[in-house]
Jmol script that loads the backbone (N, CA, C; Angstrom):
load data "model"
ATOM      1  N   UNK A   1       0.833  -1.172   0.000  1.00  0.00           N
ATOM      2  CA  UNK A   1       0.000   0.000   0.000  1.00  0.00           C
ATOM      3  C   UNK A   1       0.879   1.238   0.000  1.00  0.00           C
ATOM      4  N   UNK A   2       0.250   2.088  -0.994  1.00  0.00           N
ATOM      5  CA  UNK A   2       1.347   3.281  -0.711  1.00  0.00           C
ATOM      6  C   UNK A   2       0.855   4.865   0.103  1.00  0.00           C
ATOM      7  N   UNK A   3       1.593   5.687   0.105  1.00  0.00           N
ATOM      8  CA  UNK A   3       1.570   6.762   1.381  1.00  0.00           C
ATOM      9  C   UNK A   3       0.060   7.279   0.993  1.00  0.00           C
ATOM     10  N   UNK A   4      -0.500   7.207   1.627  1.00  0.00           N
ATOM     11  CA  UNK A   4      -1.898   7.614   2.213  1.00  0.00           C
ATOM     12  C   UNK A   4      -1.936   9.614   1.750  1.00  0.00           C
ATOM     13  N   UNK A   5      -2.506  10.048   1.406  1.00  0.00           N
ATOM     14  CA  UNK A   5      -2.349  11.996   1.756  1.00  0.00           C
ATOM     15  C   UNK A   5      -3.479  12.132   2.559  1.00  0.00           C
ATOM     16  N   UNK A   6      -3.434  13.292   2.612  1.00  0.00           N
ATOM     17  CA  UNK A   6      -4.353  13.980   4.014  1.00  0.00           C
ATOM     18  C   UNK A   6      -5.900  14.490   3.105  1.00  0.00           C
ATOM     19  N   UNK A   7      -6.824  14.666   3.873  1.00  0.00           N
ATOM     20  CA  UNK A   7      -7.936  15.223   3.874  1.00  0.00           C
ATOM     21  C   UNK A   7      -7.559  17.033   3.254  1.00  0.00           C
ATOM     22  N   UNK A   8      -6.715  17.552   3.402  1.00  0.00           N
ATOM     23  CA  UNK A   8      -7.180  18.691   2.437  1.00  0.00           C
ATOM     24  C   UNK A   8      -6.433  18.010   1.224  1.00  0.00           C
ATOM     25  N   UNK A   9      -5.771  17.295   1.253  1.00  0.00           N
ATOM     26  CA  UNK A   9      -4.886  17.012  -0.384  1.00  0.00           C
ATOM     27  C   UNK A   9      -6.130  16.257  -1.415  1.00  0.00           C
ATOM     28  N   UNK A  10      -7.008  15.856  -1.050  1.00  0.00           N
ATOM     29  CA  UNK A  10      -8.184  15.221  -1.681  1.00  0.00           C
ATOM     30  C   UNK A  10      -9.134  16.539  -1.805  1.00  0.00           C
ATOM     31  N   UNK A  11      -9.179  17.103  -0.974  1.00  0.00           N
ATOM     32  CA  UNK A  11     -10.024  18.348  -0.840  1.00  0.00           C
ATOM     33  C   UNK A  11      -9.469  19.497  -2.369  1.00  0.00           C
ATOM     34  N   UNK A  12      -8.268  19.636  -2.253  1.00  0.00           N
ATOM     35  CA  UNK A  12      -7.528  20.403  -3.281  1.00  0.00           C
ATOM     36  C   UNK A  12      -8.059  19.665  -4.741  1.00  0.00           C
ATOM     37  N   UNK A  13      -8.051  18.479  -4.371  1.00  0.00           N
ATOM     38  CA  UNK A  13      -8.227  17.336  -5.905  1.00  0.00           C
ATOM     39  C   UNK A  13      -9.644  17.797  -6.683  1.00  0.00           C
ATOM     40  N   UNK A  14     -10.460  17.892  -5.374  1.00  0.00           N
ATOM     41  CA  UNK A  14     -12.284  18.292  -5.789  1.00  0.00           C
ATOM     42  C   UNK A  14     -13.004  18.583  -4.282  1.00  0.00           C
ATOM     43  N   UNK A  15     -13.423  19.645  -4.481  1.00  0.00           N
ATOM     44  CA  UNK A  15     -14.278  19.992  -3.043  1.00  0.00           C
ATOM     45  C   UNK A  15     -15.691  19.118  -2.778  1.00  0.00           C
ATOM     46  N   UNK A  16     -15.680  18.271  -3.805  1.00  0.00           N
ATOM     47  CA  UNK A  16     -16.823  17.667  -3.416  1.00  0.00           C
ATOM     48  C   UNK A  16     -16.702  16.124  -3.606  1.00  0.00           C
ATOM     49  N   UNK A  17     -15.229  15.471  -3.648  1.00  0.00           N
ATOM     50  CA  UNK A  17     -14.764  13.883  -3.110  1.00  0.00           C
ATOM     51  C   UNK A  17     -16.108  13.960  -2.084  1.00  0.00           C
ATOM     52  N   UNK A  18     -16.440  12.376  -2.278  1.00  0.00           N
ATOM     53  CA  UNK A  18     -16.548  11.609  -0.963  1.00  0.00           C
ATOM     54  C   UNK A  18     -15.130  10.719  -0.665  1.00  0.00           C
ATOM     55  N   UNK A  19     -14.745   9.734  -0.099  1.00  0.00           N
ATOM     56  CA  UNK A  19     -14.317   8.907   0.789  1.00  0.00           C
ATOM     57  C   UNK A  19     -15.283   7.546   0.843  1.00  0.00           C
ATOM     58  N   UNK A  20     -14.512   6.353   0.106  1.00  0.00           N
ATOM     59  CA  UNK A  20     -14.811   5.255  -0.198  1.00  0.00           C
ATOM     60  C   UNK A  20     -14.137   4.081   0.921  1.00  0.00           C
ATOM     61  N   UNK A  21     -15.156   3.385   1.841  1.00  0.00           N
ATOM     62  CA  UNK A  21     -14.002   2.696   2.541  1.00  0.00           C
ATOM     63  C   UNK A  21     -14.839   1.935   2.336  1.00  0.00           C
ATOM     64  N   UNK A  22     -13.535   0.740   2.572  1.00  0.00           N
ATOM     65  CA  UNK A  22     -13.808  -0.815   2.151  1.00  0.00           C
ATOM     66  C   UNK A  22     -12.977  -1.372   3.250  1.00  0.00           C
ATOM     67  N   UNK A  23     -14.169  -2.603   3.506  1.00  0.00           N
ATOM     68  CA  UNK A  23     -13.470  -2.978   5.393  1.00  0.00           C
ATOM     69  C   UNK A  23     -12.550  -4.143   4.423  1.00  0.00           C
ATOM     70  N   UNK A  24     -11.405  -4.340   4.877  1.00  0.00           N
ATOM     71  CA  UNK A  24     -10.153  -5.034   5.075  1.00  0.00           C
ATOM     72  C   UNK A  24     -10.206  -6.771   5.926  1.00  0.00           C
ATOM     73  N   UNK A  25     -11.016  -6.659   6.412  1.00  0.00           N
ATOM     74  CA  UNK A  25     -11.587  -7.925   7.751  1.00  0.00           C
ATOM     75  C   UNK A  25     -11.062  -8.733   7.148  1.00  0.00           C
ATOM     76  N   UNK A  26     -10.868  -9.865   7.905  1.00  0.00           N
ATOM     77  CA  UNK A  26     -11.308 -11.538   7.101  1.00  0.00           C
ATOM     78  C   UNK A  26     -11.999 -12.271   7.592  1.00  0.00           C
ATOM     79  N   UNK A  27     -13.026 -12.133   8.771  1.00  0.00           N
ATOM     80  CA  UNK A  27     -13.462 -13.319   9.862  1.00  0.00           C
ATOM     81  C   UNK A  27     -13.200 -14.555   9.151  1.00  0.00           C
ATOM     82  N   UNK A  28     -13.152 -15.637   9.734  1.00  0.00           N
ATOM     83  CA  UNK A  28     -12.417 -16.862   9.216  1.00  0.00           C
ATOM     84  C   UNK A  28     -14.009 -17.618   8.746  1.00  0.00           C
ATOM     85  N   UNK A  29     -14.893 -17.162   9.964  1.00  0.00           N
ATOM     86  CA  UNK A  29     -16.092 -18.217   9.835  1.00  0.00           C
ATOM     87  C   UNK A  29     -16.967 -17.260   8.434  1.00  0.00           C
ATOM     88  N   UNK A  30     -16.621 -15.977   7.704  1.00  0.00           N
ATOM     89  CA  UNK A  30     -17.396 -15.351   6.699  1.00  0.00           C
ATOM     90  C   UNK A  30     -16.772 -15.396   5.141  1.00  0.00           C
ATOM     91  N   UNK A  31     -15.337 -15.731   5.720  1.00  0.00           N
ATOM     92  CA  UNK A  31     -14.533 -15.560   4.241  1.00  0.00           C
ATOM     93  C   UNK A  31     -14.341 -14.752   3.835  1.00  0.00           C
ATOM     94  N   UNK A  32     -14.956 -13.052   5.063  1.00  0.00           N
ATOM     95  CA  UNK A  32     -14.583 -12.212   4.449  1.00  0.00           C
ATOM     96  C   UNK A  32     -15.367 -11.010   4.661  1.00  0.00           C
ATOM     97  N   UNK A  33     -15.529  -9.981   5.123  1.00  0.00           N
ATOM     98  CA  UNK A  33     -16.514  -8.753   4.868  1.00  0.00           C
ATOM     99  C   UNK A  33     -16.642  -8.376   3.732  1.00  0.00           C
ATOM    100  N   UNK A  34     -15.546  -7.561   3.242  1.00  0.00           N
ATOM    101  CA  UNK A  34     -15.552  -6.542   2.189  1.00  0.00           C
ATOM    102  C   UNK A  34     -16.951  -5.776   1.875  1.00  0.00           C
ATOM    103  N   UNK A  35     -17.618  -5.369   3.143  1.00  0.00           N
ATOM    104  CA  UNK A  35     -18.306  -4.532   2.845  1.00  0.00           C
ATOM    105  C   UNK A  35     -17.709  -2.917   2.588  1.00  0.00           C
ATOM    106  N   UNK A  36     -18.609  -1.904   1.720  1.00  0.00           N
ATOM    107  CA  UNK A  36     -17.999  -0.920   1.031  1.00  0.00           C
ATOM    108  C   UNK A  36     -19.427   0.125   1.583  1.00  0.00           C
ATOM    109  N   UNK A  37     -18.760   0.894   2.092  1.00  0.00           N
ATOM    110  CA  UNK A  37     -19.465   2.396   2.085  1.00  0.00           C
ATOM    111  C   UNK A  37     -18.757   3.651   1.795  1.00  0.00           C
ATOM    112  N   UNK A  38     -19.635   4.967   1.926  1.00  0.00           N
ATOM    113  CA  UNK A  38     -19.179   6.071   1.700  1.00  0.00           C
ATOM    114  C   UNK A  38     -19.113   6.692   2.928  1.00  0.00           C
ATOM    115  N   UNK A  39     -18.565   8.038   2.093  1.00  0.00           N
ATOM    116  CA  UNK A  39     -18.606   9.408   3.328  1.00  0.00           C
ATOM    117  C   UNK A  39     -17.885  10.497   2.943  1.00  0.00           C
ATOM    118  N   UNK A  40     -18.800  11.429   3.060  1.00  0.00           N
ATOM    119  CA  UNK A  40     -18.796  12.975   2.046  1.00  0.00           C
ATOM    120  C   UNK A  40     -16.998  13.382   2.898  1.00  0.00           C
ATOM    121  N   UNK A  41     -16.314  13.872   2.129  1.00  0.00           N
ATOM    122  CA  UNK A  41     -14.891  14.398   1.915  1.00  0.00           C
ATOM    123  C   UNK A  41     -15.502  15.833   3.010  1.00  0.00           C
ATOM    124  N   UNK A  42     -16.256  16.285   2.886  1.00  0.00           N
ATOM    125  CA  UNK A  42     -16.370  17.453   3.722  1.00  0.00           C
ATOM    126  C   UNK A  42     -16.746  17.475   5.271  1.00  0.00           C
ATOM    127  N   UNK A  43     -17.657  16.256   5.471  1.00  0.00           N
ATOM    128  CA  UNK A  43     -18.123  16.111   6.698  1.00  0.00           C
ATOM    129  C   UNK A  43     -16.801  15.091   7.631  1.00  0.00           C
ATOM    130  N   UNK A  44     -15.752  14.446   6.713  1.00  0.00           N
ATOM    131  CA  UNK A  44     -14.835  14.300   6.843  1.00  0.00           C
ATOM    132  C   UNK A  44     -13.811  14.715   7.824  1.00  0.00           C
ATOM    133  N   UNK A  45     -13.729  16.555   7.270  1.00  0.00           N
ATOM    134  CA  UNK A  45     -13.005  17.207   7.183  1.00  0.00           C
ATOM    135  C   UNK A  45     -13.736  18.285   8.719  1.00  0.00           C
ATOM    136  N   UNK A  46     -14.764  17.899   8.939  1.00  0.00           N
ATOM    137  CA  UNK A  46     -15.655  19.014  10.162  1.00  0.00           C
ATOM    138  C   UNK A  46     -15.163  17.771  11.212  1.00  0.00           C
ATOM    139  N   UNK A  47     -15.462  16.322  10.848  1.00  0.00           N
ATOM    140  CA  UNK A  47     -14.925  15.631  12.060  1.00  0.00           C
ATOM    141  C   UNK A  47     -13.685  15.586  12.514  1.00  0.00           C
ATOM    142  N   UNK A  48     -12.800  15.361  11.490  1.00  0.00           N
ATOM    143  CA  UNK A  48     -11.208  15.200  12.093  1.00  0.00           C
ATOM    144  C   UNK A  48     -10.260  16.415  11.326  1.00  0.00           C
ATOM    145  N   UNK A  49     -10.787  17.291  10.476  1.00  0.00           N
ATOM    146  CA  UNK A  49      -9.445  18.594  10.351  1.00  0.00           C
ATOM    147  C   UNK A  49      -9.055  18.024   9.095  1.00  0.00           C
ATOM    148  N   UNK A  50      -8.596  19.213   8.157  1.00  0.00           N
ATOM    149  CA  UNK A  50      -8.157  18.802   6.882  1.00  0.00           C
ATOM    150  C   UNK A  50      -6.492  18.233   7.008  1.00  0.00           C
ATOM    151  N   UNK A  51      -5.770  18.126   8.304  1.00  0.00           N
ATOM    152  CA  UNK A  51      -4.194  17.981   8.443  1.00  0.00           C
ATOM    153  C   UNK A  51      -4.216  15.859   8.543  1.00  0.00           C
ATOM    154  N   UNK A  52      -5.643  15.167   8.530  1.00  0.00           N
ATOM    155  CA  UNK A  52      -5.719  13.865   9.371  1.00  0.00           C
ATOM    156  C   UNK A  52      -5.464  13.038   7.964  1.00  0.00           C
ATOM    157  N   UNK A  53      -4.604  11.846   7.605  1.00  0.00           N
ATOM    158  CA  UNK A  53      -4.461  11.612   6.185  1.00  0.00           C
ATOM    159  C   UNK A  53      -5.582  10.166   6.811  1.00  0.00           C
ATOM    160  N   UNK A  54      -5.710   9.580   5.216  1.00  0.00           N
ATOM    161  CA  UNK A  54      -6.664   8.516   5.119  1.00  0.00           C
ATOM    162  C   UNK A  54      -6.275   7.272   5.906  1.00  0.00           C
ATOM    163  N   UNK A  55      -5.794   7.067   5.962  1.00  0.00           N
ATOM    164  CA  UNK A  55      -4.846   6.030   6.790  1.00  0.00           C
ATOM    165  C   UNK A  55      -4.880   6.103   8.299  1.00  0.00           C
ATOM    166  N   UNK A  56      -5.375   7.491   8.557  1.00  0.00           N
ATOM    167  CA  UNK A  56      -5.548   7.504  10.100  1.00  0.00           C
ATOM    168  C   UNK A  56      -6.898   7.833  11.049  1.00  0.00           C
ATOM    169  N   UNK A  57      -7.882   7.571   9.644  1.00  0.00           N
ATOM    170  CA  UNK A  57      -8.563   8.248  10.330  1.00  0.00           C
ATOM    171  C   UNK A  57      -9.725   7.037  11.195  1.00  0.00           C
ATOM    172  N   UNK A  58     -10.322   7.515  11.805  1.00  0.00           N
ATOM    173  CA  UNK A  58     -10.977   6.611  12.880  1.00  0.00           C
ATOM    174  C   UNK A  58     -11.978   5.683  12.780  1.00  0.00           C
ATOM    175  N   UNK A  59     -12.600   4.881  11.729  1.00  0.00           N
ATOM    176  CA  UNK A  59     -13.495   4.278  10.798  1.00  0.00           C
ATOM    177  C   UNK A  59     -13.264   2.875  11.199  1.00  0.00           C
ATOM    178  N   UNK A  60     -14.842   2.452  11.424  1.00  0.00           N
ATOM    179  CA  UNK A  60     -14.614   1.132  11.656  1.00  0.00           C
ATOM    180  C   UNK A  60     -15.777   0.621  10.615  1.00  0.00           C
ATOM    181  N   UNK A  61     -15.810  -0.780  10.214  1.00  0.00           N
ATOM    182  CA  UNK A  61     -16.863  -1.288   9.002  1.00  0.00           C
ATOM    183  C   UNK A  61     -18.537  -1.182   9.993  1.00  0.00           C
ATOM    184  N   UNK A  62     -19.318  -0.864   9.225  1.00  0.00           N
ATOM    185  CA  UNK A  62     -20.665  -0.982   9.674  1.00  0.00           C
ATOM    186  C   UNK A  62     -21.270  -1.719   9.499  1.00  0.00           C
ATOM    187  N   UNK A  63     -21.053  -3.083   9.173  1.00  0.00           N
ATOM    188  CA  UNK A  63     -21.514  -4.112   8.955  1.00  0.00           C
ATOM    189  C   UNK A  63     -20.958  -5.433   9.899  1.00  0.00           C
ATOM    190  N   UNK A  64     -19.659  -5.287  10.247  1.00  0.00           N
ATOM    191  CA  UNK A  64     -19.027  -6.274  11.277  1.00  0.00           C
ATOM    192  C   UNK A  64     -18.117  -5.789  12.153  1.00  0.00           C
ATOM    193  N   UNK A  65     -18.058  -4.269  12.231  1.00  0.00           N
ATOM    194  CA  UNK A  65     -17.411  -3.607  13.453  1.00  0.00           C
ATOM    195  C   UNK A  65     -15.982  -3.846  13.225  1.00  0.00           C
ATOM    196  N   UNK A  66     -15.443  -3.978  12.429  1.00  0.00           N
ATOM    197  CA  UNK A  66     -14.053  -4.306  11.914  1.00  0.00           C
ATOM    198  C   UNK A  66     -13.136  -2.717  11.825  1.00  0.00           C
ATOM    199  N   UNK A  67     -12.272  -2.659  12.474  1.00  0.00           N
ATOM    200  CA  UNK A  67     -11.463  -1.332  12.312  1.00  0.00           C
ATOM    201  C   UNK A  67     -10.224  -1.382  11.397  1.00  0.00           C
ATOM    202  N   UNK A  68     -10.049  -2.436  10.927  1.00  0.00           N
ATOM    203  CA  UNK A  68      -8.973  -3.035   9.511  1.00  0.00           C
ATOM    204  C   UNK A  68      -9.817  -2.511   8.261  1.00  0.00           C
ATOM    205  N   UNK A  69      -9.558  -1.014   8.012  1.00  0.00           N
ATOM    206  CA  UNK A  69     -10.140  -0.663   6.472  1.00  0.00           C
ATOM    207  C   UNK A  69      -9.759   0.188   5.588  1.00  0.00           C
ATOM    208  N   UNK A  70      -9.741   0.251   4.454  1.00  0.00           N
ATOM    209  CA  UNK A  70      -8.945   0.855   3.441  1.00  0.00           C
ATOM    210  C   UNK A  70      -9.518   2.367   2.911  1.00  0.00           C
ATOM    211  N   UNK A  71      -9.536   3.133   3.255  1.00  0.00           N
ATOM    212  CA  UNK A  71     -10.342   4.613   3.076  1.00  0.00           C
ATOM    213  C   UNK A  71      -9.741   5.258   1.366  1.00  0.00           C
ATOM    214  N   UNK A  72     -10.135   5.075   0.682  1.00  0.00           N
ATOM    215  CA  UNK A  72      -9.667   6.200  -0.973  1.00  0.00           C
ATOM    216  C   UNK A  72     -10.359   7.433  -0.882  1.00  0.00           C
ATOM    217  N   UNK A  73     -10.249   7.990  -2.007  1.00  0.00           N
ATOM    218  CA  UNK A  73     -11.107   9.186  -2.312  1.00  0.00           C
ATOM    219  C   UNK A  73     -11.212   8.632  -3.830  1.00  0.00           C
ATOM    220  N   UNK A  74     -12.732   9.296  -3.796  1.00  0.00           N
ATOM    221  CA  UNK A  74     -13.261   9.232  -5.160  1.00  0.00           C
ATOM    222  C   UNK A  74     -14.219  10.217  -5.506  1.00  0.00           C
ATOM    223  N   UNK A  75     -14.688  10.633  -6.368  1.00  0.00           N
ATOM    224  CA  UNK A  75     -15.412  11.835  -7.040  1.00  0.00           C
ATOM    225  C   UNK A  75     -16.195  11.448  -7.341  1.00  0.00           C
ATOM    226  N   UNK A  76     -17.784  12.641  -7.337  1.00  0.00           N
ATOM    227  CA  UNK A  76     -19.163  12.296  -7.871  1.00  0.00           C
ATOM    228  C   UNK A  76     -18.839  12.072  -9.576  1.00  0.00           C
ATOM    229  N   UNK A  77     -19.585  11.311  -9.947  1.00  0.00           N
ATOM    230  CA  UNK A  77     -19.693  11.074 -11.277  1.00  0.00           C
ATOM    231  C   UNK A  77     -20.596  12.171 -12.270  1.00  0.00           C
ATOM    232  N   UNK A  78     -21.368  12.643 -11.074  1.00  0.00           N
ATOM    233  CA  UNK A  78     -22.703  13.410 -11.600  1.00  0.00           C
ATOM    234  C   UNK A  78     -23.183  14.235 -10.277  1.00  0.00           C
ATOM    235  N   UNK A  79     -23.919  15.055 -10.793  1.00  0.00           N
ATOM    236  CA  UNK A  79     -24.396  16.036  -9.446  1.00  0.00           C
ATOM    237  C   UNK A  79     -25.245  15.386  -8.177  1.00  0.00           C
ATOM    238  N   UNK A  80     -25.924  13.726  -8.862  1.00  0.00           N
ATOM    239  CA  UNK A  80     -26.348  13.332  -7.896  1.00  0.00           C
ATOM    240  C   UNK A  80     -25.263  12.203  -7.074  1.00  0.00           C
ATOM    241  N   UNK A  81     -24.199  12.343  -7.186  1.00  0.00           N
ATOM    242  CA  UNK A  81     -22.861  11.681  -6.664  1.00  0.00           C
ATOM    243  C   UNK A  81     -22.745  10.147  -7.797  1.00  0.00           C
ATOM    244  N   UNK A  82     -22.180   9.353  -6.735  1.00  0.00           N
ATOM    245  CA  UNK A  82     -21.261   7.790  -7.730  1.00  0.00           C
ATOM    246  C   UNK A  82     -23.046   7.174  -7.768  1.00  0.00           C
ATOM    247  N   UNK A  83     -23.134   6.627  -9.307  1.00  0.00           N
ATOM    248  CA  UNK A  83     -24.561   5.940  -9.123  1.00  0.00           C
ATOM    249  C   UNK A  83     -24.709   4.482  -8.932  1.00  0.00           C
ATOM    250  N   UNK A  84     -22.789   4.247  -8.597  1.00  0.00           N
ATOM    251  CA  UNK A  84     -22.653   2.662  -8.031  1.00  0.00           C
ATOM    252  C   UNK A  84     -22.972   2.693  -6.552  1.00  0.00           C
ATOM    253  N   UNK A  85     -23.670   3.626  -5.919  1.00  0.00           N
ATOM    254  CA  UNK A  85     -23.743   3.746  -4.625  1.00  0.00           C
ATOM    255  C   UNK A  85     -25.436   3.594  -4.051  1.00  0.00           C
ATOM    256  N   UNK A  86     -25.875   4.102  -5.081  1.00  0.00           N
ATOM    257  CA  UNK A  86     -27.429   4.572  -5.348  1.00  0.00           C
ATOM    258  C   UNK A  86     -28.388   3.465  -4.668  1.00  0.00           C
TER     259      UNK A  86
END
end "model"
wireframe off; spacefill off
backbone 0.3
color backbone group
């Protein structure tokens, strides 16, 4: 995995990123979480400060409580955001 940047460096990219995390887990008895949610780049940025990079920030999966997860940034596709999310 490579160096993570911070919450304003995504912010600089597009003021209107969300933040794509994908839980990391493996429970042995599921084979696996990989559940995937979002979270707006701005409300982001009101919880932990534009200085906090992706890699650190405090996110656990909402589906199996797993704190092993991979945070990106990604951009709306369209004004009504990603419509793989919809």
């Amino acid at each position: 995995m490579g160096v993570k940047i911070t919450l304003a460096q995504v912010r600089q990219q597009n003021r209107y990123a969300y933040l794509v995390i994908h839980c990391a887990s493996t429970p042995a008895q599921d084979g696996g979480c990989h559940h995937t949610g979002e979270m707006s780049l701005l409300h982001a940025i009101v919880l932990w400060g534009e200085d906090k990079k992706l890699d650190e920030l405090p996110l656990r999966c909402s589906k199996c409580g797993a704190r092993k997860v991979d945070v990106r940034s990604d951009h709306p596709r369209n004004e009504g955001g990603n419509p793989r999310f919809k």
